[in-house]
N, C-alpha and C positions, 0 to 999 in steps of 0.2 A: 554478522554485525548485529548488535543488540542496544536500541536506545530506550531508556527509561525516563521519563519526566517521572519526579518526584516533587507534588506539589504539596502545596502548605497552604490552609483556606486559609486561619488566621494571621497571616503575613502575605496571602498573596503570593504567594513567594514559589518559585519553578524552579529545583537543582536537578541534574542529568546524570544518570548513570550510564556511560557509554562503555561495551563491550567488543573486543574483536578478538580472538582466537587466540586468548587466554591473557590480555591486558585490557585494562581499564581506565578509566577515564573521568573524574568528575569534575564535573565542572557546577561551582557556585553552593558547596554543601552548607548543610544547616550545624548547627552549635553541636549538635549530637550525631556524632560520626560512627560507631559505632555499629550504624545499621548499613552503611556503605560498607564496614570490613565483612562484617558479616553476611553480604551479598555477594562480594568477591569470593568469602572462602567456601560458598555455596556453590559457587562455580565453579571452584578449584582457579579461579583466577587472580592477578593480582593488578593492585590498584599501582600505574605507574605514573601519573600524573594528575595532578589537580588547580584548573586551569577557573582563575578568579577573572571575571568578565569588567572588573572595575572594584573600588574600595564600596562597599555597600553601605551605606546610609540607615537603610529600616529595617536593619539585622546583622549580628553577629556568626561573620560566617564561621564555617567549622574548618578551616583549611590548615590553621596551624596546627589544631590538634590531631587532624588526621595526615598530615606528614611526619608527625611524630611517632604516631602509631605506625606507619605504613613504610617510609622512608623515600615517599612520590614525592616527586620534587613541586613546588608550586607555582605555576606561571601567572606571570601578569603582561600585559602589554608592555609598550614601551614606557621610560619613563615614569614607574613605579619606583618608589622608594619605601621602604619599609626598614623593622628592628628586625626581623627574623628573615632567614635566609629564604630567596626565591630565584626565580630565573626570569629575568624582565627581557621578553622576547621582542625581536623587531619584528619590524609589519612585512608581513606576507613570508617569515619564517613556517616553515612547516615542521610536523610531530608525530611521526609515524609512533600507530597504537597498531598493533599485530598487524590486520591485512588492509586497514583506511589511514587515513592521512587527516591531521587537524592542520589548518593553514591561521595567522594569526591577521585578521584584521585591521588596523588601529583607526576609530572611530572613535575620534574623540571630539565631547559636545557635552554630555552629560558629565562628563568628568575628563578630565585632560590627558587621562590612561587608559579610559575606557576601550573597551575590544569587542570584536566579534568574532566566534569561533567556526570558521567556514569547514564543514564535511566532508571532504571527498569519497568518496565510499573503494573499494574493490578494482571498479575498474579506472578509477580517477576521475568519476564524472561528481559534481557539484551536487550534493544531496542534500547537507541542509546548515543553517546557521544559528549560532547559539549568542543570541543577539544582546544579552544583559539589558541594559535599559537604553540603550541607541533606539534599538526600535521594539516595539507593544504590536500587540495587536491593535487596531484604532488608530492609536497612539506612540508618542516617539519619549524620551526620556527628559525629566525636565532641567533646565541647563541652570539652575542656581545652585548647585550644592560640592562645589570644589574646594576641597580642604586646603585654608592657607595659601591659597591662588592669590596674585594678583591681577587676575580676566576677571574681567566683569563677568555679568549672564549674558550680555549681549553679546561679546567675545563669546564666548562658549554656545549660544545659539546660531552663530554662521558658522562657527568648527562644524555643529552639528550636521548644519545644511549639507554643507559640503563633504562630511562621510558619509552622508545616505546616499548621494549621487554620486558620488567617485567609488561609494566601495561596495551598497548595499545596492540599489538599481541597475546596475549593470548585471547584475546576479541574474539565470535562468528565474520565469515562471513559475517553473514548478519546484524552484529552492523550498523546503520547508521551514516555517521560519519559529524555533523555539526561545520564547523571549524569558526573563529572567523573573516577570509580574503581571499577574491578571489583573481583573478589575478586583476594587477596594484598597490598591495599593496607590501609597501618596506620593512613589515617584513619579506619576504622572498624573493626569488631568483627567481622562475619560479613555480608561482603557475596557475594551471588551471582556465581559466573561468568558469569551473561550481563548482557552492555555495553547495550541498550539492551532499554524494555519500556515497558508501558502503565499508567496509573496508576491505572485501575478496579483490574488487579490487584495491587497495588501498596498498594490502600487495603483487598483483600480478606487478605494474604498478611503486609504486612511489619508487623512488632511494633510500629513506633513510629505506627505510623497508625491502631492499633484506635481507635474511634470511643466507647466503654465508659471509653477509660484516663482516668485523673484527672490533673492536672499533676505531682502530687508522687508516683505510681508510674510517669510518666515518668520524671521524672527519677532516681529509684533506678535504673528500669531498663537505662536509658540509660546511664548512669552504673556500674554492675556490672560489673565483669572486666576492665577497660580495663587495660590493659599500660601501664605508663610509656611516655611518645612516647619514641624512639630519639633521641640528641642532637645529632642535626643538624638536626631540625625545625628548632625557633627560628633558627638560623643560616641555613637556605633562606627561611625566612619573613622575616628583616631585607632579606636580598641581594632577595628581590621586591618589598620595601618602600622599601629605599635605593637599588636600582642595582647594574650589575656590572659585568667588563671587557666588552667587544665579544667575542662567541662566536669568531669568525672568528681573530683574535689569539689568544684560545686555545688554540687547537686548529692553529694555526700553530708557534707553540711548544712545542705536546707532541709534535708529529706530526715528530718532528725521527730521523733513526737516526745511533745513536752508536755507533760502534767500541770493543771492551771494556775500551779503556786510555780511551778517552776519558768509558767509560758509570761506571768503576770512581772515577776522578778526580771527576766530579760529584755521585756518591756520595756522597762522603767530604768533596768541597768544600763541599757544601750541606747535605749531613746527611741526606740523599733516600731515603727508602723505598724499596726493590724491591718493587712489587707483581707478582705473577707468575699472570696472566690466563689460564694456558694450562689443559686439561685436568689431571681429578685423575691419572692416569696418567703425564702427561709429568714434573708436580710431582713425585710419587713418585720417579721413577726418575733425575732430576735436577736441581737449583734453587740457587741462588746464596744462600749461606750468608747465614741471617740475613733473606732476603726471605719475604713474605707471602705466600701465594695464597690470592685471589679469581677464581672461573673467572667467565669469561664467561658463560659459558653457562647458568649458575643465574640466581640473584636478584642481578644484581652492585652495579648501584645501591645499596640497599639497604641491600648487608651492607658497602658501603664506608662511607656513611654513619652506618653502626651501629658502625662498629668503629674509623674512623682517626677522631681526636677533635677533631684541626685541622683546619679547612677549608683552610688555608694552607700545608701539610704538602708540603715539596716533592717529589714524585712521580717515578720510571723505571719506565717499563715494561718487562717480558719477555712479549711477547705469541706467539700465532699467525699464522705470517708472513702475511699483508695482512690483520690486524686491528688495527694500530695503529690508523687512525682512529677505528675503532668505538671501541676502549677509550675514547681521549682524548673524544671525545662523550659514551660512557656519564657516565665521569667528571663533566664539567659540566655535566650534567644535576642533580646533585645540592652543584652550588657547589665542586666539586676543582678549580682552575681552571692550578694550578701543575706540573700537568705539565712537565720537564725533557727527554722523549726517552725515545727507544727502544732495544733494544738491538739493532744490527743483525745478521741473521743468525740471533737468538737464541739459545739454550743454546747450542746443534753453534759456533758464531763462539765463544763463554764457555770452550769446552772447549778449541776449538782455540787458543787463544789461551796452554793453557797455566794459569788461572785456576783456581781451588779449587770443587769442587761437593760438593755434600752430596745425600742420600737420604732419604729414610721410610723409617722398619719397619713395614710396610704385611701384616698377614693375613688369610686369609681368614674368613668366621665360623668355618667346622670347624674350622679351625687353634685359633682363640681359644675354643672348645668344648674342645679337648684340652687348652687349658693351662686352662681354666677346674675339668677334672676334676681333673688333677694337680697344681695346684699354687695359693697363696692370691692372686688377684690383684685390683690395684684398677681400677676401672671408674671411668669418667668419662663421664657421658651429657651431652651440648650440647644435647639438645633443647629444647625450648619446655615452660613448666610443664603446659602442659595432655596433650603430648604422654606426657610423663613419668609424670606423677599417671595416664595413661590405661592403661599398661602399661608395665613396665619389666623388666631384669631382673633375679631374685629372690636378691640377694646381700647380708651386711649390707655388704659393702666398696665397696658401689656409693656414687660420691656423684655428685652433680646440680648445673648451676647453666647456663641459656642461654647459648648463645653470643654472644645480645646484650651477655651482661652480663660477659660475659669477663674484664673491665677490670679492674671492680671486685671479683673473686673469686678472681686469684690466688693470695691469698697465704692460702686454705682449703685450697693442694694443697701437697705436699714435692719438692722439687726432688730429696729424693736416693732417693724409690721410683718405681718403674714405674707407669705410667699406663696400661692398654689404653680409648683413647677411641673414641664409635661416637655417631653423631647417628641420623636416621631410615633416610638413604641412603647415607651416604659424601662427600657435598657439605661439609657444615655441621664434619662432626669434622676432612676435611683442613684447612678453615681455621680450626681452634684449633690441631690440630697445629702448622701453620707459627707462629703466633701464639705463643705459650708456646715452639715450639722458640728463635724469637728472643728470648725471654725470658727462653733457659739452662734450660730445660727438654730433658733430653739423652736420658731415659729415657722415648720414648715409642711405643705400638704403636696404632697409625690399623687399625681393622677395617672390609674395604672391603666394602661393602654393608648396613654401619648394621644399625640391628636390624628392619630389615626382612630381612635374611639370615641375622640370630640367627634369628629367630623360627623359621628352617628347622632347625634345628639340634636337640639335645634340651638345649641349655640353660634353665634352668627360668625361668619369667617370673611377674612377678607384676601385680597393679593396686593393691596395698597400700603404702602409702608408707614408707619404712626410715625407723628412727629414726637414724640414721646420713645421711641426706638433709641437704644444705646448704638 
């Protein structure tokens, strides 16, 4: 028997390659399947089942495309309904894979399908469970995001209750327990950094499993601080539900390099977003009037999903020369499927071409500590509320609103004053900078090193919240 956690730092994200004596197993694959065939036929094995832990929300899984390729049937709990064909299993049906046995769960709380996939190993004893978002590390799954339900979350946080204690605690100690999301992911609350652990400690350590709690300070507690999901949840969760294009075709079509008459015409012919994937430095110092950047290299999934509103949004890249592919992948992992191309060459091809570029006023904290002493300016902090409310700093002109929420808070800022913006690092404030600059926002100063580099500085900070706070 052979188990693989196959994790994803930018989504957070945990899919399993399960092996046994010549069949396979995945459960929870990502947009791009092609590496699960290719691991099969490494083994000379074959992929017979591909077992979805629930309809997933912060990601497009790979499940239709690789029973196409494969001809594994797709399970779901009970009570799934989908466009393409699957096998909606009852609870505590079992799935013999060569010499182990997968037994089906149904834990429903985070989604009203949701499952867990119980291990039995060889000799039929209980080895491990593949818990999707029921149960985190830390953390248990959050119960607001049921597609087209009529249950409330408060409905779906006593479902939950009571699948951890009827199906999940009664479980062995030494159960292993591999969950579907580490921390950084927004199905839950405060999930730990470590991807796989044991469920004795698990029943000693995480909040929703104390054995004392009652159903209804579960559910308060569960239910407490939860962030509005980001709005492309529901729209990753229909596309898992209904169907999508073929990955390969996707990514066929974005992975395209366009010359800057060719890239500027599609532009303009389609109405195409520049997203510009490159470091915050190269953005700074050069970027094609009016394009966004989203670096790579941060949360990009994520904050693409958080911030471009259509899923259908036609799409150019400015990337890092040979990360086109990564981007257009990154991308359809989270349902962007309309990539148009690339820009070939990048910026240095844009300039040379002759073509118009714009800049950041990009300073450093000290710099924004000198005009902070001499002169009255307005601060804009993108943080996260928790982040903000933790410490900030101590100005009434400071105002506040996440970067998530961008969208919806424009028009609490003045087009015609200065803005000095700063998030934690420098990550989070370049991309509202870009964001508002394409929005005629012309007056603004990006402080590179966030207020993790104020804080060096003797600019005063406070943990009091301004009455002047959005």
């Amino acid at each position: 028997m052979k188990i693989e956690q196959i994790y994803t730092g930018c989504l957070a994200q945990g899919a399993y390659y399960i092996e046994s004596n010549g069949q396979v197993a995945i459960i929870d694959p990502l947009r791009e399947t092609q590496q699960y065939v290719d691991k099969a036929k490494k083994k000379n094995a074959k992929i017979k089942y591909i077992f979805e832990t629930h309809f997933h929300a912060d990601f497009v899984s790979g499940h239709v495309d690789l029973a196409q390729k494969t001809g594994a049937t797709i399970v779901y709990g009970p009570g799934a309904e989908t466009e393409y064909d699957i096998y909606s299993a009852k609870d505590n049906e079992t799935f013999k894979l060569g010499n182990i046995t997968i037994k089906v769960l149904h834990t429903p709380g985070h989604t009203l399908e949701s499952s867990t996939y119980l291990l039995l190993d060889e000799s039929g004893k209980e080895h491990a469970i593949f818990s999707g978002d029921t149960l985190f590390l830390g953390d248990v799954g959050r119960p607001d995001l049921a597609i087209k339900s009529d249950v409330t979350k408060e409905d779906l946080a006593g479902m939950l209750f009571d699948s951890l204690r009827n199906k999940i605690m009664p479980l062995p100690d030494d159960v292993i327990v591999y969950p579907a999301h580490g921390a950084g992911s927004a199905c839950g609350k405060n999930l730990s950094k470590e991807t796989v652990g044991i469920l004795g400690e698990q029943k000693k350590t995480n909040y929703a499993l104390r054995a004392d709690m009652t159903k209804e300070e579960f559910i308060e507690e569960v239910l407490s601080g939860i962030a509005p999901p980001p709005q492309y949840f529901e729209k990753n969760a229909m596309m898992n539900k209904l169907g999508y294009d073929n990955f390969e075709s996707v990514l066929e079509k974005g992975n395209t390099p366009l010359s800057p008459e060719t890239f500027e015409n599609v532009a303009n012919q389609y109405g195409a977003l520049v997203l510009d994937v490159r470091k915050e430095k190269d953005f700074i110092e050069a970027h094609i009037p009016n394009s966004i950047f989203i670096g790579l290299h941060g949360s990009f999934a994520p904050w693409v999903g958080a911030l471009i509103t259509d899923l259908k949004q036609p799409i150019l890249l400015v990337t890092p020369e040979g990360k086109e592919e990564e981007a257009v992948t990154r991308l359809s992992r989270v349902g962007y499927d309309n990539t148009l191309g690339y820009l070939e060459g990048g910026i240095e091809a844009w300039k040379a071409a002759g073509k118009d570029i714009e800049t950041v006023n990009s300073i450093t904290a000290n710099e924004f500590a000198e005009d902070f002493k001499t002169k009255k300016v307005n601060i804009l902090d993108v943080r996260k509320d928790g982040e903000y409310k933790s410490e900030h700093v101590k100005s009434e002109q400071v105002q506040h609103f996440a970067l998530d929420f961008i969208n919806d808070n424009m028009n609490a800022i003045n087009k015609k004053d200065t803005y000095y913006v700063h998030c934690a690092g420098g990550y989070r404030s370049l991309i509202a900078t870009s964001i508002l600059k394409a929005r005629g926002f012309d007056k603004l100063v990006d402080i590179a090193g966030g207020f993790g580099a104020i804080k060096q500085t003797d600019v005063p900070t406070s943990d009091f919240v301004c009455p002047s706070t959005l």
